[in-house]
GULO-204780 format. One record per residue (C-alpha): residue number from 1; x, y, z; residue in three letters. Coordinates in nm, 2 decimals, padded with zeros to 4 digits. Each point is the difference from the previous one (the first is absolute). Layout:
// GULO-204780
[NUM,[X,Y,Z],"ala"]
...
This chain:
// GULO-204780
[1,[-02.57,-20.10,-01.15],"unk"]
[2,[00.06,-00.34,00.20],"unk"]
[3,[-00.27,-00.27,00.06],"unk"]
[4,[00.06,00.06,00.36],"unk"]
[5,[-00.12,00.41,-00.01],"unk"]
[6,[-00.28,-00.15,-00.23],"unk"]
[7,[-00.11,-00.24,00.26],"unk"]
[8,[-00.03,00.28,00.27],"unk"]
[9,[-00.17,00.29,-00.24],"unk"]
[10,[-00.23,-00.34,-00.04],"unk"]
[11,[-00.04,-00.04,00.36],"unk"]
[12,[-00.09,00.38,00.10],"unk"]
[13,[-00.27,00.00,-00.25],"unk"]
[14,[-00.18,-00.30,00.15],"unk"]
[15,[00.06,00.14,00.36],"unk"]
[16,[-00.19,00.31,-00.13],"unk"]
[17,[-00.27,-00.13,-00.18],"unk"]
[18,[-00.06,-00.24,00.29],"unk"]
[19,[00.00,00.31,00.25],"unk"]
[20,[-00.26,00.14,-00.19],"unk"]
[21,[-00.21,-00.29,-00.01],"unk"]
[22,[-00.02,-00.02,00.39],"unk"]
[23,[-00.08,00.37,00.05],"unk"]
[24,[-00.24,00.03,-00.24],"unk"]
[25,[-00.29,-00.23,00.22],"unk"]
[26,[00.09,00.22,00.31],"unk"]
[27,[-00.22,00.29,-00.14],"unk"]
[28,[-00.31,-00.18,-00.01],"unk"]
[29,[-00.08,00.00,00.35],"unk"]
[30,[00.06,00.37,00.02],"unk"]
[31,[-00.28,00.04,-00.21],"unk"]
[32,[-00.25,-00.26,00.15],"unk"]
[33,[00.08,00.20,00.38],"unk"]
[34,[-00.14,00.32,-00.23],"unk"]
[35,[-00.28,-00.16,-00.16],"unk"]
[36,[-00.12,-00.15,00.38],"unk"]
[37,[00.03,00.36,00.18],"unk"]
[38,[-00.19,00.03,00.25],"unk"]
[39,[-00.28,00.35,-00.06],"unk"]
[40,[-00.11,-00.01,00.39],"unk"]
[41,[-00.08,00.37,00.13],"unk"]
[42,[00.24,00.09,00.24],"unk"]
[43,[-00.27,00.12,00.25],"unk"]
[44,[-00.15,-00.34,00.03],"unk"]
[45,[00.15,-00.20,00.31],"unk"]
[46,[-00.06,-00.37,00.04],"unk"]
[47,[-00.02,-00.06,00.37],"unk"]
[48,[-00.17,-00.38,00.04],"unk"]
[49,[-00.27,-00.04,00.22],"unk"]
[50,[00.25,-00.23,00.25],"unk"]
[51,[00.20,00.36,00.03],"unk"]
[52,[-00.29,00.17,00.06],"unk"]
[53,[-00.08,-00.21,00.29],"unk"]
[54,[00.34,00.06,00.14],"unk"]
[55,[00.00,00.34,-00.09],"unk"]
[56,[-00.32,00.05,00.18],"unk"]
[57,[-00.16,00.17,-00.28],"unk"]
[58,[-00.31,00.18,00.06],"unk"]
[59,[-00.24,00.23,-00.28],"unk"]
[60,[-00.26,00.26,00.05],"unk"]
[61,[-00.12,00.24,-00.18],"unk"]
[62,[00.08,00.42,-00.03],"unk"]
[63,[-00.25,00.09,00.24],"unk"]
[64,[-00.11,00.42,00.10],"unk"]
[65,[00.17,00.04,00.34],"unk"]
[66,[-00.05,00.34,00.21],"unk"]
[67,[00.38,00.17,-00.07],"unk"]
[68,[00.10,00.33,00.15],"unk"]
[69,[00.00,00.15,-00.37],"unk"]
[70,[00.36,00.23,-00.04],"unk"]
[71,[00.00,00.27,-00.28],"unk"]
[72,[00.35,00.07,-00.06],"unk"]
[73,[00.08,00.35,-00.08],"unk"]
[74,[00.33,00.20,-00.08],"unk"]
[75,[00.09,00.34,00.15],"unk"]
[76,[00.22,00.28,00.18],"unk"]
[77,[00.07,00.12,00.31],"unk"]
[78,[-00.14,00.32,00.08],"unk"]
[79,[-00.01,00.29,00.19],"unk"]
[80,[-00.37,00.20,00.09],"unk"]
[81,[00.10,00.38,-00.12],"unk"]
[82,[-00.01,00.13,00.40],"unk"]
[83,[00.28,-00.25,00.05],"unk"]
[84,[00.21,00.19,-00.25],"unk"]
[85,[00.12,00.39,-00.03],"unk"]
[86,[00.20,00.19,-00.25],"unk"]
[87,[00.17,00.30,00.19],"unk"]
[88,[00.02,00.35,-00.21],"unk"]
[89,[00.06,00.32,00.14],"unk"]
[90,[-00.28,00.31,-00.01],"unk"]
[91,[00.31,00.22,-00.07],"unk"]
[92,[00.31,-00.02,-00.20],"unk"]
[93,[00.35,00.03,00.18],"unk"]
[94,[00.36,-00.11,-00.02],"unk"]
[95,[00.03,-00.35,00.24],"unk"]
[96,[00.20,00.05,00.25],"unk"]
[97,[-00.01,-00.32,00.24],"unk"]
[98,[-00.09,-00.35,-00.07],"unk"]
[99,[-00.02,-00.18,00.32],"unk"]
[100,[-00.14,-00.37,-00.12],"unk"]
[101,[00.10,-00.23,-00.22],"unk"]
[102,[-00.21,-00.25,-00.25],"unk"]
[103,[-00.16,-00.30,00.17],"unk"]
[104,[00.09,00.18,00.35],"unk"]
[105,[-00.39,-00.05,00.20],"unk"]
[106,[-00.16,00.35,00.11],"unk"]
[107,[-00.25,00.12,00.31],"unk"]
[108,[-00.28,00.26,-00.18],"unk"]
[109,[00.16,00.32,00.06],"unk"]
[110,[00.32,-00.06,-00.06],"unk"]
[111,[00.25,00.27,-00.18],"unk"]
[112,[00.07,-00.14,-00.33],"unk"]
[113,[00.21,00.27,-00.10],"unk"]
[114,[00.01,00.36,00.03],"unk"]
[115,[00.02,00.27,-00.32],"unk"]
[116,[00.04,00.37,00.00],"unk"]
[117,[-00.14,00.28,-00.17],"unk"]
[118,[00.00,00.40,00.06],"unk"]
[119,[-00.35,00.05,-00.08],"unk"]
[120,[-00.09,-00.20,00.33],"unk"]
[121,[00.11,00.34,00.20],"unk"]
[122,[-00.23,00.18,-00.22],"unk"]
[123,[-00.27,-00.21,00.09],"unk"]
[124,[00.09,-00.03,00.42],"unk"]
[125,[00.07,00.41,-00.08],"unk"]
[126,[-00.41,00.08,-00.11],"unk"]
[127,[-00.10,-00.24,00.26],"unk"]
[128,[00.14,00.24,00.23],"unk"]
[129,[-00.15,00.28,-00.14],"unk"]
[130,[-00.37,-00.09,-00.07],"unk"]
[131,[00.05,-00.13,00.39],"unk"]
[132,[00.09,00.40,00.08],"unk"]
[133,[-00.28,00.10,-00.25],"unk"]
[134,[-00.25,-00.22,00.16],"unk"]
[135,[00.08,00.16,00.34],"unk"]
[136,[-00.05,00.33,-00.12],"unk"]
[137,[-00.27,-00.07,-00.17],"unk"]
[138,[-00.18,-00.18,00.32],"unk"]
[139,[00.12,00.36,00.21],"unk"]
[140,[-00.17,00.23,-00.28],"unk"]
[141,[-00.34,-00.25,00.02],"unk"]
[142,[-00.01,00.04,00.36],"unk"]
[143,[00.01,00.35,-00.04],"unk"]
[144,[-00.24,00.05,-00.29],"unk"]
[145,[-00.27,-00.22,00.23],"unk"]
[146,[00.06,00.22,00.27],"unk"]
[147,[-00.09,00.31,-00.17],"unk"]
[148,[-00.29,-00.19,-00.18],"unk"]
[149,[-00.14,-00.09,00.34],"unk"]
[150,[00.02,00.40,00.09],"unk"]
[151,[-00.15,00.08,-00.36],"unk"]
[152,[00.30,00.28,-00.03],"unk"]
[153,[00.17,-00.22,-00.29],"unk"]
[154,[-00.16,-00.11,-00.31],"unk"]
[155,[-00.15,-00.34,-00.07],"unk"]
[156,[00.19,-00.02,-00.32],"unk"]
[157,[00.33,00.02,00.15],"unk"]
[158,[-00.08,-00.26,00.28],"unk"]
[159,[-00.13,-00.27,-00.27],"unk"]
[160,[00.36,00.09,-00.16],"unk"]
[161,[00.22,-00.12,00.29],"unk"]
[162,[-00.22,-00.27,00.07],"unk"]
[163,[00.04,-00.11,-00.37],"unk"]
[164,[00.41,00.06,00.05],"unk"]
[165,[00.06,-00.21,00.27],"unk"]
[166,[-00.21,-00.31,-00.16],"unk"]
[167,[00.24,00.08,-00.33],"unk"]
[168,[00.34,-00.04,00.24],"unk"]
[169,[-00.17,-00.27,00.19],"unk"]
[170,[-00.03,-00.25,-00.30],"unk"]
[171,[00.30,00.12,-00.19],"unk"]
[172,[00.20,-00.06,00.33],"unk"]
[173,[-00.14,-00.35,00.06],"unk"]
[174,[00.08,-00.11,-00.33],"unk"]
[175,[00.35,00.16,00.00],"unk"]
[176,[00.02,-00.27,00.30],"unk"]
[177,[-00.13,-00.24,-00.17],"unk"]
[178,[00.30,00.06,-00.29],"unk"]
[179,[00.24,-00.01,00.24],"unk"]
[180,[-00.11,-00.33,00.16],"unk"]
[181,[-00.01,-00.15,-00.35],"unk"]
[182,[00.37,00.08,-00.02],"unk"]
[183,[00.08,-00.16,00.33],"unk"]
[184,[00.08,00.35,00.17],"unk"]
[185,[-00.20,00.12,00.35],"unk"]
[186,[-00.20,00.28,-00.01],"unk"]
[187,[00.08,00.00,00.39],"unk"]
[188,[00.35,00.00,-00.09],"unk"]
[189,[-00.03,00.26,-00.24],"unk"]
[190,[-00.18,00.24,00.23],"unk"]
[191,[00.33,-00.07,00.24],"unk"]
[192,[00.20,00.17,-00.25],"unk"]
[193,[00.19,-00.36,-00.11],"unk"]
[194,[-00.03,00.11,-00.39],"unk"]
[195,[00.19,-00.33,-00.23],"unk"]
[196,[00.05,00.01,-00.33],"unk"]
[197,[-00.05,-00.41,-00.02],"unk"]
[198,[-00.26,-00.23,00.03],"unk"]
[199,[-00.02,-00.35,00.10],"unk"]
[200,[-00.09,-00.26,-00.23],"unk"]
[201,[-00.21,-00.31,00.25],"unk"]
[202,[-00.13,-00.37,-00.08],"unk"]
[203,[-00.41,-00.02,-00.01],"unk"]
[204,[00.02,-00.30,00.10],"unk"]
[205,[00.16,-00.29,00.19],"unk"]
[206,[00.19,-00.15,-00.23],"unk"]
[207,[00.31,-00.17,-00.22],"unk"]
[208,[00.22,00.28,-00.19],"unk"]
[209,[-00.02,-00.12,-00.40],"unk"]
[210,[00.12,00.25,-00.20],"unk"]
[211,[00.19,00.23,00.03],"unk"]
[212,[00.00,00.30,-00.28],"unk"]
[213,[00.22,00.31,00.08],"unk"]
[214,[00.34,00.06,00.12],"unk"]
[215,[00.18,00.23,00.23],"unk"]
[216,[00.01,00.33,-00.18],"unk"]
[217,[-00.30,-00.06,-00.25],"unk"]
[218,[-00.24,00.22,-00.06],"unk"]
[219,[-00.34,-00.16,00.10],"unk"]
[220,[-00.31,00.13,-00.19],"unk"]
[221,[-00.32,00.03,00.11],"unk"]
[222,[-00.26,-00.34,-00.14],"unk"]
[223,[00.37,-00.16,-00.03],"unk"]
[224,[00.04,-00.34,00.20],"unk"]
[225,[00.27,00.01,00.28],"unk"]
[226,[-00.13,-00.34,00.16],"unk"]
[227,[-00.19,-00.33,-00.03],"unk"]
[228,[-00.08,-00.17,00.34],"unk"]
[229,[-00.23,-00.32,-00.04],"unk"]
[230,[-00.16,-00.19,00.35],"unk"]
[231,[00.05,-00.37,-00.10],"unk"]
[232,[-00.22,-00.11,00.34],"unk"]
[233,[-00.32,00.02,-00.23],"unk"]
[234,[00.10,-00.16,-00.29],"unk"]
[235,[-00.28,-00.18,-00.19],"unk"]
[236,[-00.03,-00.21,-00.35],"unk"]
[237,[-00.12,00.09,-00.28],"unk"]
[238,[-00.12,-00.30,-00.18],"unk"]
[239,[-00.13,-00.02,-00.35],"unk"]
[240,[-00.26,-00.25,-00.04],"unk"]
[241,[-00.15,-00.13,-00.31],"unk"]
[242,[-00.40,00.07,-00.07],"unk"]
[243,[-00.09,-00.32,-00.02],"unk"]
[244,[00.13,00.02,00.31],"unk"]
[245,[-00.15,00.30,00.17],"unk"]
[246,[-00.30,-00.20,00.10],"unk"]
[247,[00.13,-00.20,00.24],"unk"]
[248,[00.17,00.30,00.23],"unk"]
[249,[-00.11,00.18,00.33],"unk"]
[250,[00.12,00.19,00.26],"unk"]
[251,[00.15,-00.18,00.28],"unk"]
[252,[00.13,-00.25,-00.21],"unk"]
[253,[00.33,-00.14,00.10],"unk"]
[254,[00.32,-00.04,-00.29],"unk"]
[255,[00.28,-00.17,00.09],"unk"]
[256,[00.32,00.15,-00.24],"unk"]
[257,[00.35,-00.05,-00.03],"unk"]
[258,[00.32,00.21,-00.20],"unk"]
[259,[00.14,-00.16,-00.28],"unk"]
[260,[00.36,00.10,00.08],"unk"]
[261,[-00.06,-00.02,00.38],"unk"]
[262,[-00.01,-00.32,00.17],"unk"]
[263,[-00.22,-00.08,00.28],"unk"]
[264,[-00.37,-00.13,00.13],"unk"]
[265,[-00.29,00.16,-00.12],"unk"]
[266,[-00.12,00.30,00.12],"unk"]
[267,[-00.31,00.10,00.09],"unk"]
[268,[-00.27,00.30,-00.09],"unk"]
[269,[-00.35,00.06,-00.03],"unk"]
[270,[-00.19,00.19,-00.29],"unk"]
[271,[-00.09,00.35,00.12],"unk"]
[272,[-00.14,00.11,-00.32],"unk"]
[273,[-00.12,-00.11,-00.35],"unk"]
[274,[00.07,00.23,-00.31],"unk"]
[275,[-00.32,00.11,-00.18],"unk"]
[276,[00.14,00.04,-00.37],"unk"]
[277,[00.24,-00.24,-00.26],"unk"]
[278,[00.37,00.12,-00.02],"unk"]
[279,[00.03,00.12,-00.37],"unk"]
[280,[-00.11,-00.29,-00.26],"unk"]
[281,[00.17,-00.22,00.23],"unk"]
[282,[-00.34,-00.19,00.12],"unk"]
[283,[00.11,00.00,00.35],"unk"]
[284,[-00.15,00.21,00.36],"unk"]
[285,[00.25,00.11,00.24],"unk"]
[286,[-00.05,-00.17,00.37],"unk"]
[287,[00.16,00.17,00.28],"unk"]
[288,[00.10,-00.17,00.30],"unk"]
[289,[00.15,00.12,00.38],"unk"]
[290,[00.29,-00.22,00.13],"unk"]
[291,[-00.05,-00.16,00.32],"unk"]
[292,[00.24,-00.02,00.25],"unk"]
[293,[00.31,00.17,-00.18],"unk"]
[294,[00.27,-00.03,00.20],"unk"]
[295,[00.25,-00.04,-00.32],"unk"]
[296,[00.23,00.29,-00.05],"unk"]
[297,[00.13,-00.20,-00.33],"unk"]
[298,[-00.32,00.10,-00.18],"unk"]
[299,[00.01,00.35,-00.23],"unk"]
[300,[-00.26,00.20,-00.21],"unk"]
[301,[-00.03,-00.15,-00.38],"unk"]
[302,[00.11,-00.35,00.06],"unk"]
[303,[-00.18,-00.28,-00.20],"unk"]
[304,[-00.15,-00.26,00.16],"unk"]
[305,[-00.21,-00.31,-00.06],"unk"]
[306,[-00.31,-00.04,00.16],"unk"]
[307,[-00.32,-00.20,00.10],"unk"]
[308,[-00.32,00.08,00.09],"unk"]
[309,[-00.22,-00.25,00.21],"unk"]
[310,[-00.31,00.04,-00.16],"unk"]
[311,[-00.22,-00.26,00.20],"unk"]
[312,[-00.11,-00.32,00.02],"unk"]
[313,[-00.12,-00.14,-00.40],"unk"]
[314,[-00.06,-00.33,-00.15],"unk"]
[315,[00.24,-00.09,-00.22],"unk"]
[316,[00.09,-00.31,-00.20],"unk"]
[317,[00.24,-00.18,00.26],"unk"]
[318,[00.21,-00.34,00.06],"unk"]
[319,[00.21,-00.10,00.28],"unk"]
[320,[00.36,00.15,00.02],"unk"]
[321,[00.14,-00.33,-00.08],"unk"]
[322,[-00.21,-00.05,-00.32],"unk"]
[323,[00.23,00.26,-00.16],"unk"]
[324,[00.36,-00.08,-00.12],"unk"]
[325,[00.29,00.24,-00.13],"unk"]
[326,[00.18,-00.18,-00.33],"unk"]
[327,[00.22,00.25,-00.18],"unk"]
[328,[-00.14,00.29,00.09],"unk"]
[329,[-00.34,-00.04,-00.01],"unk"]
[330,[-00.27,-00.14,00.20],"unk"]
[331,[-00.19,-00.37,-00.06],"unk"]
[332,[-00.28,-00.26,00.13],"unk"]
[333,[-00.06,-00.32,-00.13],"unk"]
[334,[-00.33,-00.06,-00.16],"unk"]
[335,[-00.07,-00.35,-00.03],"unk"]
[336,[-00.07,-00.14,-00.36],"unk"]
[337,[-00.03,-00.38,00.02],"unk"]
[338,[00.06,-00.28,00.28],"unk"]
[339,[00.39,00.05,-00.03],"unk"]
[340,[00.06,00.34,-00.13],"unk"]
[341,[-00.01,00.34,00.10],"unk"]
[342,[00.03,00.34,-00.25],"unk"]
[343,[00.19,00.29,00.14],"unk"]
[344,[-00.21,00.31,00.00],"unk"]
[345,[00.14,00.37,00.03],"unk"]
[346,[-00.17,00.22,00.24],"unk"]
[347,[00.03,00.34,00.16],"unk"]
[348,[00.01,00.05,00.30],"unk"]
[349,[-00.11,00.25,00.26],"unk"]
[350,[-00.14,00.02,00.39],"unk"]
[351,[00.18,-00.30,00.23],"unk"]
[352,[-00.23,00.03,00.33],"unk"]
[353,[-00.06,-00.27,00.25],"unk"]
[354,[00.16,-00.31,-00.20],"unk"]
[355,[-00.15,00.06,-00.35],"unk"]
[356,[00.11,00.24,-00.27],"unk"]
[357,[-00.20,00.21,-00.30],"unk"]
[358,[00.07,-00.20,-00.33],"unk"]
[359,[-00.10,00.15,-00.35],"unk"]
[360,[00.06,-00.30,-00.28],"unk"]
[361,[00.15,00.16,-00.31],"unk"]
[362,[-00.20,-00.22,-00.21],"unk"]
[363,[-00.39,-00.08,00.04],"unk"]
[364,[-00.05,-00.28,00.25],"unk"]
[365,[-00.32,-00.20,00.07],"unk"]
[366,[-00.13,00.07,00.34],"unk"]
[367,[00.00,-00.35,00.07],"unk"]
[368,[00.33,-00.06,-00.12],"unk"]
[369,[00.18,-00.21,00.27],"unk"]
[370,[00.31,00.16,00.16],"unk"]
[371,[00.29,-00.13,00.20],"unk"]
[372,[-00.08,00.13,00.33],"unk"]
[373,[00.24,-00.19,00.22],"unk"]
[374,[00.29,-00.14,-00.12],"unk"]
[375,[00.13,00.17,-00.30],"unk"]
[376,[00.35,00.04,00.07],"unk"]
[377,[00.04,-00.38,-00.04],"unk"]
[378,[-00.19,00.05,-00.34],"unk"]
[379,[00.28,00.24,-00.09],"unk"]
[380,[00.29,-00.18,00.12],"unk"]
[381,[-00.13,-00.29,-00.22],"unk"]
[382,[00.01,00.25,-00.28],"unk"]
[383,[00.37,00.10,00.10],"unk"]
[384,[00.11,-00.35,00.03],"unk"]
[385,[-00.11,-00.11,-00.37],"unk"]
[386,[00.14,00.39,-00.10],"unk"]
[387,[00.33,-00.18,00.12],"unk"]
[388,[-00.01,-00.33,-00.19],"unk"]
[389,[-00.09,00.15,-00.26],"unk"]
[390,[00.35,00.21,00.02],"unk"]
């Protein structure tokens, strides 16, 4: 090896050692920034009292103000059971027409569909005959009364005719009343128009819902052909915890809205309040009528959300603009010394004429002094040293 490569193997090794030596001091002041940390809460704000000034800073208390108290309730939409029908027929038969179609709107009265069965002759068939029977029944009591009047025929014979005729009467009327049932005249009947179908009508004014038989099926009797459902009364069905209950009565209004339909509030008014808890559920049923229900858009079992105005109550209030939103969650400002505020989580609930219900999460002295005007400023302070600190 040359003195010249042993010069410069010399060389590197002082150029290290001497890097070393300068890095080594640079660490210290890493660990003096840890060691002077600052532990500050980060709900504490320091807002000087010059800001204040400026900010125009004001405190109060959380006073009991007289709030139009709002129980909120979850529920359905619902229909009363005279707004719904399930159509079935009296007698079984093979369907032969269908004239309507699901969701198609029907007058009362209105030929749903028509099925057809033999044994409808047989029944138009002893109409007819306990119609003649009756006749001749009535013929034979007039006579039998005539010869009771003369005393030539006995008494016993004339209380027989006279017990006939009531027999035909009654099983005549309620052959009519049969007939009838199964949407066939007894007028029409007695004009010698015999059909071996019947027609199938809507109870009701209505929407068609379900259909359940075809063309060609055989339709038995308790089976359901049709559902028709009247939406113009629909009502809610609210479930309302009992801690709850207290606070409702009739007449009450709710305001309510869909979750999956987009809109203002609607409007109804409790009609009815359940008198029993829904299973171990711990809540009473509360029925109210829509008012004003001009919205086709609104069907039978959708969920709503709902609140009842339950009157005029104190409850623990501050103004509107005492409250802030930071991430999520609502805020005041509760001052703790001449220059600093502590951020305090509340809930809150009723905002009526410029103040709002606040429930503090933690225990607060009632004379704690809150940020009633001005609190936004307090916040953006916050923000602004959230930044520098960034």
């Amino acid at each position: 090896m040359t003195a010249y490569n042993i010069k410069i193997i010399v060389l590197c090794g002082l150029l290290s050692l001497a890097a070393c030596s300068k890095q080594a001091p640079a660490e210290e002041p890493e660990a003096a920034t840890t060691e002077t940390s600052t532990t500050a809460s980060p709900f504490v704000v320091s807002f000087s009292e010059a800001q204040q000034k400026v900010g125009g800073i004001e405190l109060g208390t959380i006073e009991n103000k007289p709030l139009s108290a709002r129980v909120t309730a979850n529920g359905q939409l619902q229909l009363p059971p005279q707004n719904k029908a399930s159509i079935n027929p009296l007698m079984g038969g093979v369907v032969r027409s269908i004239p309507v179609k699901e969701g198609e709107y029907v007058q009362k009265g209105k030929v749903l569909a028509t099925i057809q069965n033999p044994e409808l002759i047989k029944l138009q068939e002893e109409y007819l005959t306990t119609r003649n029977q009756l006749r001749f029944a009535e013929q034979d009591y007039d006579r039998q009364r005539t010869l009771s009047e003369e005393q030539v025929g006995s008494r016993k014979r004339f209380e027989q005719a006279e017990s006939d005729v009531q027999v035909q009467r009654a099983r005549l009327k309620a052959l009519a009343t049969h007939l009838s049932a199964m949407g066939i005249s007894p007028r029409n009947v007695e004009a010698g128009q015999i059909t071996s179908t019947m027609a199938i009508t809507a109870p009701i004014n209505g929407f068609v819902r379900v259909i359940d038989v075809n063309m060609g099926s055989y339709a038995q009797p308790g089976q359901q052909m049709f559902e028709l459902v009247n939406n113009h009364h629909l009502h809610l069905e609210l479930s309302v915890f009992e801690r709850d209950f207290s606070k409702m009565k009739e007449g009450q209004k709710v305001l309510f809205t869909m979750p999956n339909v987009a809109g203002e509030p609607l409007e109804a008014e409790i009609f009815a309040l359940g008198r029993a808890f829904e299973g171990d559920s711990r809540m009473v049923t509360v029925h109210a009528e829509l008012e004003n229900n001009k919205n086709a858009n609104l069907l039978p079992g959708m969920y709503v959300n709902a609140q009842i105005l339950a009157g005029k109550q104190d409850l623990p209030a501050l103004p509107e603009e005492s409250v802030v939103r930071y991430k999520g969650k609502h805020y005041v400002f509760v001052k703790e010394g001449p220059s600093t505020f502590r951020m305090q989580e509340v809930e809150t609930g009723i905002a009526e004429n410029g103040f709002m219900e606040v429930k503090p999460l933690k225990e607060m002295p009632a004379t704690a002094q809150v940020v009633t005007k001005g609190a936004y400023y307090v916040l953006a302070e916050k923000m602004k040293s959230e930044v520098a600190e960034e």
